[in-house]
C-alpha positions as CSV (number, residue, x, y, z in Angstrom):
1,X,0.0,0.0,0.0
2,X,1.1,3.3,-1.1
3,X,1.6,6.3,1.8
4,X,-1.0,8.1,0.1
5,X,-2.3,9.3,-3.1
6,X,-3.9,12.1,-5.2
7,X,-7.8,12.1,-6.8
8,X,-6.9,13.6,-10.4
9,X,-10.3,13.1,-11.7
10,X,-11.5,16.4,-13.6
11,X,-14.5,17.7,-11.6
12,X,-17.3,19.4,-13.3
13,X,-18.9,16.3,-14.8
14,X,-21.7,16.0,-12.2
15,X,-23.7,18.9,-10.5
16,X,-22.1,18.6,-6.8
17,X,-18.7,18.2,-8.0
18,X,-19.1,22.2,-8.4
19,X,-21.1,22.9,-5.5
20,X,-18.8,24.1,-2.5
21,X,-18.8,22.3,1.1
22,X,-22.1,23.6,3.3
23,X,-25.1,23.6,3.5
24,X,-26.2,23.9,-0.1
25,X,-24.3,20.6,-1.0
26,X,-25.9,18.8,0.8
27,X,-29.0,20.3,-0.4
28,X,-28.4,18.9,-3.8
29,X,-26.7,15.5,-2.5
30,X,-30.0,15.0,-0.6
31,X,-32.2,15.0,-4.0
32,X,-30.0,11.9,-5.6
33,X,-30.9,8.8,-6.3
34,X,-28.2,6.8,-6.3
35,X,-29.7,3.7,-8.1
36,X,-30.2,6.0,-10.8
37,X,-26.6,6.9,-11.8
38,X,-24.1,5.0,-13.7
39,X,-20.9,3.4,-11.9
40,X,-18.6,6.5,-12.4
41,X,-21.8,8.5,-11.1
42,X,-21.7,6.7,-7.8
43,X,-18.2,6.9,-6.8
44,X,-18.0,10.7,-7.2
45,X,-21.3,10.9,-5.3
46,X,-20.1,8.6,-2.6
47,X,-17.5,10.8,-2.5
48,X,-19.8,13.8,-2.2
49,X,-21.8,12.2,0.5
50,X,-18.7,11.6,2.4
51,X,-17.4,14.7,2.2
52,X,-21.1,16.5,3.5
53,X,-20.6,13.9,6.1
54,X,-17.7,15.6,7.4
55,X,-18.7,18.8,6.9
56,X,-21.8,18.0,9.1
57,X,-19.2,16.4,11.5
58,X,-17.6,19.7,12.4
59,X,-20.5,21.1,12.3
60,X,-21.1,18.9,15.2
61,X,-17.5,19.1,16.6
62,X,-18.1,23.2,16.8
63,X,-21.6,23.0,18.9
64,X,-20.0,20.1,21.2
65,X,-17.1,22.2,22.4
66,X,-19.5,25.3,22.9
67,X,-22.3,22.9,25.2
68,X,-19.3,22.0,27.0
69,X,-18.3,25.6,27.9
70,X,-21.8,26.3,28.4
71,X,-23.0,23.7,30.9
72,X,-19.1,25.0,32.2
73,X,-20.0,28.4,32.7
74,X,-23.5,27.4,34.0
75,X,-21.5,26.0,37.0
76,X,-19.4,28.7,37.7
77,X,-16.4,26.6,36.9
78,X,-14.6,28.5,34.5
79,X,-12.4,31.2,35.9
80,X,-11.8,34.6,34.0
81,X,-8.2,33.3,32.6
82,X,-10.4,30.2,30.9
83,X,-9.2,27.6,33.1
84,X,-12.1,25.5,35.1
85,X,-12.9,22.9,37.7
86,X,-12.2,19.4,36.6
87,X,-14.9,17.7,38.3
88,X,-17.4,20.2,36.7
89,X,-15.5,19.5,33.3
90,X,-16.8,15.5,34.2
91,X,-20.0,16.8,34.8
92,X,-20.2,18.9,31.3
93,X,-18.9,15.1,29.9
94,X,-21.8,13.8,31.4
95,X,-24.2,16.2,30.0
96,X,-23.0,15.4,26.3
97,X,-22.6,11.7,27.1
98,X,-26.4,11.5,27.9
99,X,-27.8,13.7,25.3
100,X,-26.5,11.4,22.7
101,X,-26.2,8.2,24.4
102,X,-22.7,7.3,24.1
103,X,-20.2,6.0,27.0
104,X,-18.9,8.6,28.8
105,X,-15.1,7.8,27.6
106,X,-16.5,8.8,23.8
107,X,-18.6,11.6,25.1
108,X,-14.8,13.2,26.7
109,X,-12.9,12.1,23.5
110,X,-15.3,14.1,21.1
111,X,-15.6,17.5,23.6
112,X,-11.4,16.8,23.2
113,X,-11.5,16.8,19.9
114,X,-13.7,19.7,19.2
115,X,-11.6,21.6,21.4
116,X,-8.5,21.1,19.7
117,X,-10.1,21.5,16.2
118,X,-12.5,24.3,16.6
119,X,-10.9,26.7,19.1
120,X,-6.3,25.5,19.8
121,X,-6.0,24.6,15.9
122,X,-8.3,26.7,14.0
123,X,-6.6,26.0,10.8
124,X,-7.9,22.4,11.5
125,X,-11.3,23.6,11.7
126,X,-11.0,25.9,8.5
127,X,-9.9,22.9,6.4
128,X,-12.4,20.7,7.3
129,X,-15.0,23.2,6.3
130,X,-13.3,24.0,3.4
131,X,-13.4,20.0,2.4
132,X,-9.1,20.0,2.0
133,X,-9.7,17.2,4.9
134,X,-12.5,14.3,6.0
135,X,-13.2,14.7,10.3
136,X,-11.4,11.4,10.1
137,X,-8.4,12.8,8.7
138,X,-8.5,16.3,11.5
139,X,-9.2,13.6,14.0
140,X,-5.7,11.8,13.3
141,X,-4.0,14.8,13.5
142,X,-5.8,15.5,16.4
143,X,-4.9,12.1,17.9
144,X,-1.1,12.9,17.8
145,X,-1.7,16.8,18.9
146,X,-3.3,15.6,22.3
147,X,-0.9,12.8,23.1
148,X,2.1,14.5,22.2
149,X,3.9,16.7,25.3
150,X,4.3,20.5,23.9
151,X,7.6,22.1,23.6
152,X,8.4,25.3,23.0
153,X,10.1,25.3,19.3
154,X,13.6,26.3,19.2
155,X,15.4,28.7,17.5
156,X,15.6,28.3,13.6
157,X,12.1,26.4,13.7
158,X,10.3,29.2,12.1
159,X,7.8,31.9,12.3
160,X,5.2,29.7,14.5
161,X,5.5,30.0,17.9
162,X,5.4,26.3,19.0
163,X,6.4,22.8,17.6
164,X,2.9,21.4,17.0
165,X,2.3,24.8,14.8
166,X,4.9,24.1,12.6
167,X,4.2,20.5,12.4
168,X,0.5,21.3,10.6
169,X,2.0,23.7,8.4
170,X,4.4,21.2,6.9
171,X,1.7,18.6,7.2
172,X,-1.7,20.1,6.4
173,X,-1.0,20.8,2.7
174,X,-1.3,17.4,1.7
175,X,-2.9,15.9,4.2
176,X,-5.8,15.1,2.4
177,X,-3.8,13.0,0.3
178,X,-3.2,10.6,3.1
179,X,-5.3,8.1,4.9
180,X,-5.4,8.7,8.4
181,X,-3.0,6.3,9.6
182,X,-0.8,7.7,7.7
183,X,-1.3,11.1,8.5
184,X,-0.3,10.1,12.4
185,X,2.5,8.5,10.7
186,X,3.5,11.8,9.2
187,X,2.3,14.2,12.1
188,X,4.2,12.2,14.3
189,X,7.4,12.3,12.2
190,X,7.4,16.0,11.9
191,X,6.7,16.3,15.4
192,X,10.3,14.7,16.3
193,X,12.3,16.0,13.1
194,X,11.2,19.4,14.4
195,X,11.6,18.9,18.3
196,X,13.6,14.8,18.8
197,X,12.5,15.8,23.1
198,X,9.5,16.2,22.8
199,X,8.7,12.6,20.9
200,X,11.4,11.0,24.0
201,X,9.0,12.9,26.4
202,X,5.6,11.7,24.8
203,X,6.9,8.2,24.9
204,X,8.1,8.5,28.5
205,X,4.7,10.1,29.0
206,X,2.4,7.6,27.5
207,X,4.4,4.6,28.2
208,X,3.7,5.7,32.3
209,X,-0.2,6.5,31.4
210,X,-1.1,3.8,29.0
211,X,0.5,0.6,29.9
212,X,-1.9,-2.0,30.8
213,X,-4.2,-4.4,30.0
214,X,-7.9,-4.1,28.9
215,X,-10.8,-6.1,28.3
216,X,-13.8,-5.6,25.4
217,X,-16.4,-7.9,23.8
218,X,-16.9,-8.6,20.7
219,X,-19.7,-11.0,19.2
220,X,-21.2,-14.3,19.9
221,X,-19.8,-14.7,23.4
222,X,-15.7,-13.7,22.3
223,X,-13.9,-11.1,23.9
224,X,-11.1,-9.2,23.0
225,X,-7.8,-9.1,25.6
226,X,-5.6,-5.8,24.6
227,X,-1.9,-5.5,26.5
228,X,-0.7,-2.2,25.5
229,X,3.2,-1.9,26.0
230,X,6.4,-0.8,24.5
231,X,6.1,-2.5,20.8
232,X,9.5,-4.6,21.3
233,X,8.3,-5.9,24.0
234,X,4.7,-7.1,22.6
235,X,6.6,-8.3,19.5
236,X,8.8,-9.9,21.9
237,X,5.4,-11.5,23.7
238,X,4.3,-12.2,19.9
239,X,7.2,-14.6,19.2
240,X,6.6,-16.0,22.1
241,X,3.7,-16.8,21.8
242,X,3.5,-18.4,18.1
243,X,6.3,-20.4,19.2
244,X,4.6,-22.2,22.4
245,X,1.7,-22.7,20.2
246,X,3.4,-24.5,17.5
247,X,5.2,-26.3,19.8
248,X,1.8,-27.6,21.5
249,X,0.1,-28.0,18.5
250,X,3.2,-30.7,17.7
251,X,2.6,-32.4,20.9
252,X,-0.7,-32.6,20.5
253,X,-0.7,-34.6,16.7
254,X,2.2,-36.8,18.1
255,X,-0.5,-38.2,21.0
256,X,-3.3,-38.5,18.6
257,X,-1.8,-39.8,15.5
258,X,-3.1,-37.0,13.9
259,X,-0.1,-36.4,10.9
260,X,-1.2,-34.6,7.8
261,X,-1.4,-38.3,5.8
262,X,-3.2,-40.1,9.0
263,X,-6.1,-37.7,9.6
264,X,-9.9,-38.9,9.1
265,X,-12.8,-36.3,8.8
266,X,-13.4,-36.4,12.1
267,X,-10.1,-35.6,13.3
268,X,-10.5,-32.3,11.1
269,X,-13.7,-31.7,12.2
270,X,-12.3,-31.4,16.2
271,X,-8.8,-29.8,15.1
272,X,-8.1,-26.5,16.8
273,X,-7.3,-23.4,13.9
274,X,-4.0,-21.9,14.9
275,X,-6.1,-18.6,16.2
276,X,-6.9,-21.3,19.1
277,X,-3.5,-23.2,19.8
278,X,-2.2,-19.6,20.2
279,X,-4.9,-18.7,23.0
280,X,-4.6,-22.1,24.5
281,X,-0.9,-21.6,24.6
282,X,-1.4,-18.1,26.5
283,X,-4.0,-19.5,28.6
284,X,-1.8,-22.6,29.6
285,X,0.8,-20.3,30.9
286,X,-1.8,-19.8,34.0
287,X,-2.7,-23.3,34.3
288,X,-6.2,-23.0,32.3
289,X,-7.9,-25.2,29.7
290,X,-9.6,-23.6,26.9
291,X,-13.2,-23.7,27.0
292,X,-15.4,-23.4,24.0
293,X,-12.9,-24.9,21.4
294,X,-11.6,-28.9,21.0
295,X,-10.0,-30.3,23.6
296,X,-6.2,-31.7,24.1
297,X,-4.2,-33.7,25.9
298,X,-2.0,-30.6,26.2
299,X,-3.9,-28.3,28.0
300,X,-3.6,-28.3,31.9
301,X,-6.1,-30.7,34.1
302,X,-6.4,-31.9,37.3
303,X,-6.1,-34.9,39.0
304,X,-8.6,-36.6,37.5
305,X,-7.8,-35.8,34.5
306,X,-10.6,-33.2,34.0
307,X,-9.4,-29.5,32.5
308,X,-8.5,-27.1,34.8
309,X,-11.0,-24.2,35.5
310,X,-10.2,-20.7,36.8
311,X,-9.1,-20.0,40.4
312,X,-11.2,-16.6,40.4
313,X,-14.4,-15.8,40.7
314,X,-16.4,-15.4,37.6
315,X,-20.1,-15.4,37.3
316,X,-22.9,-16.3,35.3
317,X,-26.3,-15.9,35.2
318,X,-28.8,-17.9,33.7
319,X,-32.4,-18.8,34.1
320,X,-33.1,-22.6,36.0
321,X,-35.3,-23.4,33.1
322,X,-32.1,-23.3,30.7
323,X,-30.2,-24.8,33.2
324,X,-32.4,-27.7,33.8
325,X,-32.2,-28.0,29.9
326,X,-36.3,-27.1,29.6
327,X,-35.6,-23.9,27.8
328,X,-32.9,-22.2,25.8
329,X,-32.5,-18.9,26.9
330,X,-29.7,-16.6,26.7
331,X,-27.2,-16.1,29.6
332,X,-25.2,-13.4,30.6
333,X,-21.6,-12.6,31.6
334,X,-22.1,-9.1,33.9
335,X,-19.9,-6.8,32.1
336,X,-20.0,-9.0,29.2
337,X,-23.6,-9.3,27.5
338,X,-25.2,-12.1,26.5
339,X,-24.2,-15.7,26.0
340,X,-25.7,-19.0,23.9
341,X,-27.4,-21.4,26.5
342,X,-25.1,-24.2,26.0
343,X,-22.1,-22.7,27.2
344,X,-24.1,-21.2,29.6
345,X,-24.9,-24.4,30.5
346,X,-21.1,-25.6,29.9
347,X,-19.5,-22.9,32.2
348,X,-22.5,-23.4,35.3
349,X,-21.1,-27.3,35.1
350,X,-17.5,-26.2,35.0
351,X,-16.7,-24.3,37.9
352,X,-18.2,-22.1,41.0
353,X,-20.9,-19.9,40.3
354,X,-23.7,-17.3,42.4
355,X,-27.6,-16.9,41.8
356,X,-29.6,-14.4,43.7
357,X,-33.5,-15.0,43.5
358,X,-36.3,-12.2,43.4
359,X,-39.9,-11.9,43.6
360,X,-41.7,-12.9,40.5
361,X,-44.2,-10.6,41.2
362,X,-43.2,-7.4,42.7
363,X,-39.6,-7.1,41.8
364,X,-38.5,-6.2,45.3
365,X,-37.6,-8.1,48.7
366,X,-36.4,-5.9,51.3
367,X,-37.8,-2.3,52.4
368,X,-36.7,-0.7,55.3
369,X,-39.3,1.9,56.0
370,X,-38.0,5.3,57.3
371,X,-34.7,4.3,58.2
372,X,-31.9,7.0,56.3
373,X,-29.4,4.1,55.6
374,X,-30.0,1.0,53.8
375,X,-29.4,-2.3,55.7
376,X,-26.7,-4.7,54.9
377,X,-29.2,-7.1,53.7
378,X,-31.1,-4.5,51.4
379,X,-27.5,-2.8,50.3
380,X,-26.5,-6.7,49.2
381,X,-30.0,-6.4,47.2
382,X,-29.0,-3.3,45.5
383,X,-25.9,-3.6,44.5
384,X,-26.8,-7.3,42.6
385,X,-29.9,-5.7,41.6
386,X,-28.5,-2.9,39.4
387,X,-25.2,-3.6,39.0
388,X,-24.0,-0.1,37.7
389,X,-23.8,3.3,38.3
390,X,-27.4,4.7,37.6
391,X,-26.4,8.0,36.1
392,X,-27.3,7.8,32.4
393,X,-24.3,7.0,30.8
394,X,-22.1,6.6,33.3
395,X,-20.3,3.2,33.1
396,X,-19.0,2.8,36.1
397,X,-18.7,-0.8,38.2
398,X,-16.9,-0.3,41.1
399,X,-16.7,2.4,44.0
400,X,-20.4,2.6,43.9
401,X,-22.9,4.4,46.5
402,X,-26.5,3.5,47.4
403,X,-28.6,6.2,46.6
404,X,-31.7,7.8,47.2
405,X,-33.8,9.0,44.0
406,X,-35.3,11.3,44.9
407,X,-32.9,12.1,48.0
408,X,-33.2,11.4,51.5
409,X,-34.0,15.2,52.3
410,X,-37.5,15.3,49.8
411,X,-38.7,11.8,51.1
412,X,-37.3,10.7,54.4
413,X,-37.8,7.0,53.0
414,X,-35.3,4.0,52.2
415,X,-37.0,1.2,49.9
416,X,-35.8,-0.8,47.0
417,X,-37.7,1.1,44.7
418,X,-36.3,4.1,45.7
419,X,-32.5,3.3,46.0
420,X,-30.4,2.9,42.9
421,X,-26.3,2.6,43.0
422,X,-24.1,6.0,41.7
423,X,-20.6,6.2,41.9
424,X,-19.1,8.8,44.3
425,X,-18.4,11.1,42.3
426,X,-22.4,11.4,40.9
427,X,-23.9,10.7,43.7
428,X,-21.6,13.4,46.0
429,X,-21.7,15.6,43.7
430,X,-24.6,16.1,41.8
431,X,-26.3,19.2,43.8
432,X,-23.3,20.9,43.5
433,X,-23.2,20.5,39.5
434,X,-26.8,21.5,39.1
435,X,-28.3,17.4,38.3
436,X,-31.7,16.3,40.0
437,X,-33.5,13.2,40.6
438,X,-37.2,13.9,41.0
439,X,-38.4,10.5,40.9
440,X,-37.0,6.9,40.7
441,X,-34.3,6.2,37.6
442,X,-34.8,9.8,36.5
443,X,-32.3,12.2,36.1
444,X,-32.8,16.3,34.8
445,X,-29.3,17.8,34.0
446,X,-28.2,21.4,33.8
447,X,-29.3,21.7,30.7
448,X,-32.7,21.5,31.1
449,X,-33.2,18.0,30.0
450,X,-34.7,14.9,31.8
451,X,-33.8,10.8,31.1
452,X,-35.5,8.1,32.8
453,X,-33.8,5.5,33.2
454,X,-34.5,2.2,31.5
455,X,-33.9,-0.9,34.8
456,X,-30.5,-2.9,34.6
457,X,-31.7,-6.3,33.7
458,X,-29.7,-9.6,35.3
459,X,-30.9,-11.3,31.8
460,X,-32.5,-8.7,29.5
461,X,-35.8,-10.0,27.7
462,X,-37.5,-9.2,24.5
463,X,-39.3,-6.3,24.6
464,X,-42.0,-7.8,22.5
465,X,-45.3,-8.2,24.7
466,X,-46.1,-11.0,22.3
467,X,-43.5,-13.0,23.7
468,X,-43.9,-16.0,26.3
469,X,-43.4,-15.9,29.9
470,X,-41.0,-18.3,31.7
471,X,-43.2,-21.2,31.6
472,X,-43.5,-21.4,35.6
């Protein structure tokens, strides 16, 4: 693949090739039919659309980063030099992250990245309304601008007063020749041919901040592991772990006969893919089988001779119906989502597990009248009951509150309808920031707008009110 290339197709052969970026071309995009045009038709009008799309984008990008001063200013957090309050500036995140229903990490990386567009990097802003550069592209530059420590330029540099200035007006000429990942490529490179300390100092920086490990799922019941480290030493981990897996794989076709010239169907039919010798050979370095793929006589067991299962405490929850086998119901991995009933079936067999049982009928089991404080019993209740932080979009799991919605003060009651978790900093907090709760699982924000919360379901159902009941 090339670093990037040049579009030197004449324009002027359709009528929004000589309409400028706004409002008026996507006026005349909007009147297309697409299934109409020839081939050559649709590719300059996909590329019409897309660029409307990004216009729209910044659009989008300027009225985020003013909400967020707004709801800012609204809470007297901004000083008169500009600076302001961080826990207000999570509270303005909050604010953005409910009115569009995104996780609050997205809701703070898109008020970032109108920030440094819009109002640090105008020029950024100007060439995305001008169509020289898709929001994709600004947002890659944007990427490296935010993550790289700023350094005064030195002498000889040129006319602009700091490093990442020069750096856009070497790059943003032909950025919009470049794919994005390129463009960090290139950003990042001019960074450190212009200032070689302040690329040592961004690594130093990010190598602190953003070493770790992280989980995320993916679909049908897969999840993703991500180890983020120095690059030699996760091509280091790489080699490592390609070779253990071939090395396993080995053992394993010398114990079952299985040699390219000896296998039968079946034996192809129950062969791990090398995708799954390489987790089993990660997994093994812990002592764990593989669930959910073939088994081997490779992978860890115990005594007798069954595979090993984890040492921690993972749960599941599933319906006794589906357990019992009578019905085949989803299950669910909290923090996960949902997973197929057999290996929710397969995982409630295969190691320890906890089920908490409500009322059928009223939802509730505990309610402790006029008391301010939850009791131990009804805390236990609530915390299994929701699960997460009830602020909308909040995402929060851990260092969670039980709450009163509405509070304590307006009701001077303490029942399971009325409690829901927040985390400390929303439920703390939230007076001071301008949020209410005037009923149960709803929420009005400084901005004048109100969300009711939809209840954390242990298993979600349809929400089809054709659909059968549990059958008991």
């Amino acid at each position: 693949m090339s670093d990037g290339w040049l579009d030197l197709t004449p324009a002027g052969y359709h009528p929004w090739e000589s309409v400028p970026v706004g409002p008026k071309l996507a006026e005349v995009v909007a009147g297309v039919d697409a299934g109409e045009l020839s081939a050559q038709a649709r590719v300059s009008y996909v590329k019409a659309c897309d660029t409307v799309v990004s216009w729209a984008q910044g659009q989008a990008a300027y009225a985020t980063a003013a909400a967020a001063h707004a709801v800012l200013r609204a809470t007297d957090a901004v000083d008169d030099d500009g600076y302001f309050d961080s826990r207000a500036h999570a509270w303005a995140v909050d604010e953005i992250a409910a009115a569009l229903h995104v996780a609050p990490i997205t809701a703070s990386r898109r008020i970032r990245w109108a920030q440094v567009i819009c109002e640090e990097h105008p020029r950024l802003w100007a060439a995305v309304n001008a169509g020289e550069i898709t929001w994709s592209q600004a947002c890659a530059l944007t990427d490296v601008i935010t993550t790289t420590e700023v350094i005064e330029a030195e002498p000889g540099v040129g006319d602009h007063r700091d490093v990442i200035g020069e750096a856009l007006h070497r790059v943003l000429p032909t950025a919009g020749g470049y794919p994005p990942a390129r463009l960090k490529t290139r950003m990042a490179a001019a960074i450190c041919a212009l200032s070689p300390q302040a690329q040592a100092k961004t690594r130093r920086k990010v190598t602190k901040n953003l070493t770790g490990v992280s989980v995320w799922a993916v679909e049908h019941g897969l999840a993703t592991l991500g180890i983020t480290a120095m690059a030699v030493d996760i091509e280091a981990l790489r080699v490592l772990i390609h070779a253990q897996a071939d090395a396993r794989k080995a053992a394993h076709d010398r114990r079952s006969g299985n040699n390219a010239d000896q296998k039968t169907d079946q034996d192809t039919e129950t062969d791990r893919t090398i995708g799954q010798w390489r987790v089993a050979a990660v997994l093994a370095t812990f002592g764990l089988a593989p669930m959910g793929m073939p088994a081997s006589p490779t992978d860890p067991c115990l005594a007798d001779g069954h595979p090993a299962v984890p040492g921690v405490d993972v749960k599941v929850v599933v319906d006794l119906p589906t357990l019992l086998g009578l019905a085949d119901n989803p299950g669910e991995l909290p923090g996960y989502g949902p997973i197929d009933p057999e290996l929710s079936r397969q995982l409630c067999a295969s190691g320890d597990w906890s089920r908490w049982v409500t009322d059928p009928v009223t939802g509730y089991l505990l309610d402790d009248g006029a008391r301010r404080f939850p009791s131990a019993g009804l805390a236990r209740y609530i915390r299994a009951r929701d699960a997460r932080c009830g602020v909308p979009a909040c995402t929060r799991t851990t260092n969670l509150d039980v709450d009163h919605t509405p509070t304590w003060a307006s009701t001077h009651t303490t029942h399971a309808q009325q409690l829901a978790l927040a985390c400390v900093r929303h439920n703390r907090s939230r007076d001071a920031h301008g949020w209410d709760t005037p009923r149960p699982n709803t929420w009005t924000t400084l901005g004048g707008r109100t969300y009711q919360n939809i209840p954390h379901q242990a298993l979600p159902r349809s929400d089809d009110p054709d659909d059968e009941p549990i059958p008991f």
